[in-house]
C-alpha distance (Angstrom), angle and dihedral (degrees) to the residues before:
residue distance angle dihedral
X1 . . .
X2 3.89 . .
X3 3.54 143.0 .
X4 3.89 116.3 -104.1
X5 4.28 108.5 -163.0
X6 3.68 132.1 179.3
X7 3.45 133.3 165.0
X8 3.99 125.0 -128.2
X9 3.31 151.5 178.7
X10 3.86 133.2 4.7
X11 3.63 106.8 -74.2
X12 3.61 132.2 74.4
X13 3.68 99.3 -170.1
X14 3.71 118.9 83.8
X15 4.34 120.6 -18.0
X16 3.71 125.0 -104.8
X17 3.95 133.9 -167.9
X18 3.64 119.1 -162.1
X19 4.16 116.9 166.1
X20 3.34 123.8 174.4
X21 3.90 125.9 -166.1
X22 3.56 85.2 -26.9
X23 4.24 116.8 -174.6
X24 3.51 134.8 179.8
X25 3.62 117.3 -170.0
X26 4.06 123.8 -167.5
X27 3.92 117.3 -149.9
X28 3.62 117.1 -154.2
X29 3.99 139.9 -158.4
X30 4.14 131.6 -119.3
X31 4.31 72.0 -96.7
X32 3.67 95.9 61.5
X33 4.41 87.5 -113.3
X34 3.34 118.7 140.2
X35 3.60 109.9 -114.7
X36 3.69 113.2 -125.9
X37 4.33 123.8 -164.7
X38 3.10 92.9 -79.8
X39 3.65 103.6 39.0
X40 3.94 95.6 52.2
X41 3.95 89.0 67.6
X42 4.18 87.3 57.3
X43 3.83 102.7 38.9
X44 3.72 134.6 38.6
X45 3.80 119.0 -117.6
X46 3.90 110.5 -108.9
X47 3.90 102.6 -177.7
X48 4.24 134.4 -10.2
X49 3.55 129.9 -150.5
X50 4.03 135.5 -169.4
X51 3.96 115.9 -115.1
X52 3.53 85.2 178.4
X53 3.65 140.8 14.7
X54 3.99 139.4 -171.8
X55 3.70 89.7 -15.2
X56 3.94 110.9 -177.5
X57 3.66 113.6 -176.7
X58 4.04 128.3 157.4
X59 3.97 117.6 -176.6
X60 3.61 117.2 177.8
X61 3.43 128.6 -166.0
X62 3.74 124.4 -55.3
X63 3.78 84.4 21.1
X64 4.25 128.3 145.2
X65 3.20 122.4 -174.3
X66 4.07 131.4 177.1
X67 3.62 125.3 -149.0
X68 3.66 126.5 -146.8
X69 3.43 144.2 163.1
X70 4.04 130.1 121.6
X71 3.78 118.8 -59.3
X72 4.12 111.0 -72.0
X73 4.63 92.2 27.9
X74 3.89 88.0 121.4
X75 4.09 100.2 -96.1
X76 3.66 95.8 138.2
X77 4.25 94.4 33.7
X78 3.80 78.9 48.9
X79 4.44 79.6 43.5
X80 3.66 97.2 44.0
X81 4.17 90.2 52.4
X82 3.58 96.7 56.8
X83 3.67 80.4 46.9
X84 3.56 97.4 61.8
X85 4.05 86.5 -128.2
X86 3.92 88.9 107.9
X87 3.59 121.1 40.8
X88 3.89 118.3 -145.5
X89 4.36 112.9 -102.1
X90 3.95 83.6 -162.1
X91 3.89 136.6 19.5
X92 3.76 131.1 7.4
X93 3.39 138.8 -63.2
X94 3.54 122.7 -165.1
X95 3.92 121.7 -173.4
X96 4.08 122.7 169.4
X97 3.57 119.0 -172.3
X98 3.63 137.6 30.0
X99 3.53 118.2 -55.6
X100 3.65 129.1 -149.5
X101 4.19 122.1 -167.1
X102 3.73 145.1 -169.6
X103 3.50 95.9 -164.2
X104 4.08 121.2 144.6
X105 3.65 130.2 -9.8
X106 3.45 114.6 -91.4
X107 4.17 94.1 10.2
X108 3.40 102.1 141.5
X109 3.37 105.4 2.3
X110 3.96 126.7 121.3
X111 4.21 104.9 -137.2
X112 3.50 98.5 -163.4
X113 4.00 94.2 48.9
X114 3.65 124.2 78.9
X115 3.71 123.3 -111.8
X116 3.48 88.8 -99.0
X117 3.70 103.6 58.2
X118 4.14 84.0 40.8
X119 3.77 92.4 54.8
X120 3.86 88.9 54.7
X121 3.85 108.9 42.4
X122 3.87 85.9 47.7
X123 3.86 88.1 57.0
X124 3.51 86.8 49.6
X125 3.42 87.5 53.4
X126 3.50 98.1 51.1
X127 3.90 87.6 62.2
X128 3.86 97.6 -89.4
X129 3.67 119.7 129.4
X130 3.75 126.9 -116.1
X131 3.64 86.4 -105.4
X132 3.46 90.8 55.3
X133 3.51 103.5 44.0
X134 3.78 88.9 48.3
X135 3.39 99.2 61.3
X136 3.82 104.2 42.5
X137 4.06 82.6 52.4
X138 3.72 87.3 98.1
X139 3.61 94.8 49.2
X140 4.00 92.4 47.7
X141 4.20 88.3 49.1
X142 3.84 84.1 55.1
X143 3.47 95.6 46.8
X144 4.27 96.6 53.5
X145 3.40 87.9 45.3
X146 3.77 86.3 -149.2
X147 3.86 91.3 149.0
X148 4.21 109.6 -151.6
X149 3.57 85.0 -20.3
X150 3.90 81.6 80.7
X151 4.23 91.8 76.5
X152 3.94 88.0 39.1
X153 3.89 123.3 98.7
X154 3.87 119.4 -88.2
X155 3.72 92.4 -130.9
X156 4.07 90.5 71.1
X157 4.20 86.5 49.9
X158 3.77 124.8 101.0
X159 3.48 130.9 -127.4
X160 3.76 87.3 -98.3
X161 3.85 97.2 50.0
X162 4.36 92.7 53.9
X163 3.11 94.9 47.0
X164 3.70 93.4 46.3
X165 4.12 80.5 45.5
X166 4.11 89.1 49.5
X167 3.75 92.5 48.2
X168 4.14 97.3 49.3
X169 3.80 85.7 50.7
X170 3.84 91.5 52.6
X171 3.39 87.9 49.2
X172 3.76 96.4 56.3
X173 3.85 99.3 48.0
X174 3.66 94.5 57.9
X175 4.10 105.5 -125.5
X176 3.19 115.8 -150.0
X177 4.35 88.4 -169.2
X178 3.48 113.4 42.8
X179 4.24 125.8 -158.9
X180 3.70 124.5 -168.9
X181 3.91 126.4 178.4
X182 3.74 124.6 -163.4
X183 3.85 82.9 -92.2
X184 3.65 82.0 87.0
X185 3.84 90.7 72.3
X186 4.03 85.7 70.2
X187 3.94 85.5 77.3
X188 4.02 120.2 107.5
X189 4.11 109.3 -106.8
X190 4.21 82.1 -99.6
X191 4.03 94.7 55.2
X192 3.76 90.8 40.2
X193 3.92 85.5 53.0
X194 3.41 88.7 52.5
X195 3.64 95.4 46.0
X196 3.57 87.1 53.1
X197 4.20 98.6 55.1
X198 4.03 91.0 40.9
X199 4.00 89.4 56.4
X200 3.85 89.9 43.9
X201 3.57 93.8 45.3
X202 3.80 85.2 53.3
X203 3.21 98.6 64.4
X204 3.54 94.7 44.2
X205 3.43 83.8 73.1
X206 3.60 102.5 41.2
X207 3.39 105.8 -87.0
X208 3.66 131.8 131.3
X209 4.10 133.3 -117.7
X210 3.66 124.2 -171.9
X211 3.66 112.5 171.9
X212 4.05 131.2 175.5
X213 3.53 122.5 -155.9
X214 3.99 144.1 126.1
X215 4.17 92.5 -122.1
X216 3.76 87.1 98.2
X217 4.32 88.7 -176.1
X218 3.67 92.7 48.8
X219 3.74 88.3 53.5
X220 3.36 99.9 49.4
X221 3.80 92.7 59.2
X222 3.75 88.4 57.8
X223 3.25 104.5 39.5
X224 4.50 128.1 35.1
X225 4.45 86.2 -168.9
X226 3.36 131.3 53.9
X227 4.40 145.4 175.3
X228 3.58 129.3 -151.2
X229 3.36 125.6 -145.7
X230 3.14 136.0 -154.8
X231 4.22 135.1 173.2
X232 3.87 85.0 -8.2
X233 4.10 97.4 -53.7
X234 3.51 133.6 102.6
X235 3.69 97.3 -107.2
X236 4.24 94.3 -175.3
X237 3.69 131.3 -20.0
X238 3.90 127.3 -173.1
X239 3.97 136.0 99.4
X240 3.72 116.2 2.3
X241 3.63 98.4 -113.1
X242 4.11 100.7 40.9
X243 3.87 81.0 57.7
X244 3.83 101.6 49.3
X245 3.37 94.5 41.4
X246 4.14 89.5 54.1
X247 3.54 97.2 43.7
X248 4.07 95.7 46.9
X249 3.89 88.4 52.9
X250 3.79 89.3 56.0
């Protein structure tokens, strides 16, 4: 579990999230692999498929929003856009601020470095300078509370511990968008808690939360909207409970 940051946009006051008609199409071998970059130039593409289509989404800030849907709909393609990991095949996507994620296990995350040397590069990443990074490592060890494990190598963490790791980095580059995937629900009950107040404190100050998961309660103390989606589309979208209680009955 890591944190993946990126910096967008030209404001740094609150985030915003504007997609328009947004697609995002995976190509596939004679294997059934997805072909990445690098692999399209070696192998010829057998077959396509949409994981998601004509997806129009507008988040303004101080904004949460949960997505559901059953386990392959598109939440973390939909995820991995906002991101910045996946870049759009069709439409617009449109996100100002700096975002901070919980996305996969492991994204991100150098194995054979220790938690310490993680925590900084991924604040350089972020856009902070070495400086920077540097001296809020202290701060980020606290944070984890991962104890000596801090100056130990990720590869001998659990789940639990990087994404305790991801989230105490997130918290010291200031998001103004925050992502979270289900992953999140491999916190203990006192991470998750914490989890909980960071993304409401967010949006306090007019940030933005969209976070995809199956632990319907735990969402719905993050986030007061939510979308379902379903074969890669937004299927409905609206107030949390109207939406849960919709897709449950189908």
């Amino acid at each position: 579990m890591s944190a993946v940051v990126a910096e967008h946009g030209v404001r740094s006051g609150a985030g915003e999230v504007r997609l328009r008609g947004v697609g995002v199409r995976f190509d596939f071998d004679g294997q059934g692999r997805v072909l990445t970059p690098v692999l399209s130039h070696l192998r010829r593409r057998r077959g396509s498929a949409w994981g998601l289509s004509d997806v129009d989404l507008h988040l303004e800030p101080g904004s949460a929003l949960a997505l559901v849907g059953a386990t392959g709909s598109g939440k973390t393609t939909l995820l991995r856009v906002l991101a910045r990991v996946l870049p759009p095949d069709a439409g617009e996507a449109e996100i100002e601020g700096r975002v901070g994620s919980l996305l996969a296990a492991d994204a991100g995350l150098q194995l054979l470095l220790t938690g310490r040397e993680n925590s900084e590069l991924l604040g350089v990443l972020a856009g902070q300078s070495v400086r920077e990074a540097r001296a809020g490592l202290e701060a980020v060890a606290e944070r984890s509370r991962l104890g000596d494990a801090f100056d130990r190598p990720v590869h001998t963490y659990s789940a639990g511990m990087r994404a305790r790791l991801g989230l105490a980095v997130i918290q010291s580059i200031s998001p103004r968008v925050l992502l979270l995937d289900e992953v999140f629900e491999a916190l203990d009950h006192e991470f998750r808690g914490i989890v909980e107040r960071f993304a409401r404190g967010l949006r306090e100050r007019g940030g933005i939360v969209v976070a995809a998961g199956h632990d319907h309660d735990a969402l719905s103390r993050i986030c007061p909207q939510a979308a379902w989606l379903e074969g890669g589309r937004v299927r409905m979208q609206g107030p949390f409970a109207e939406v849960i209680a919709a897709y449950r009955a189908a």
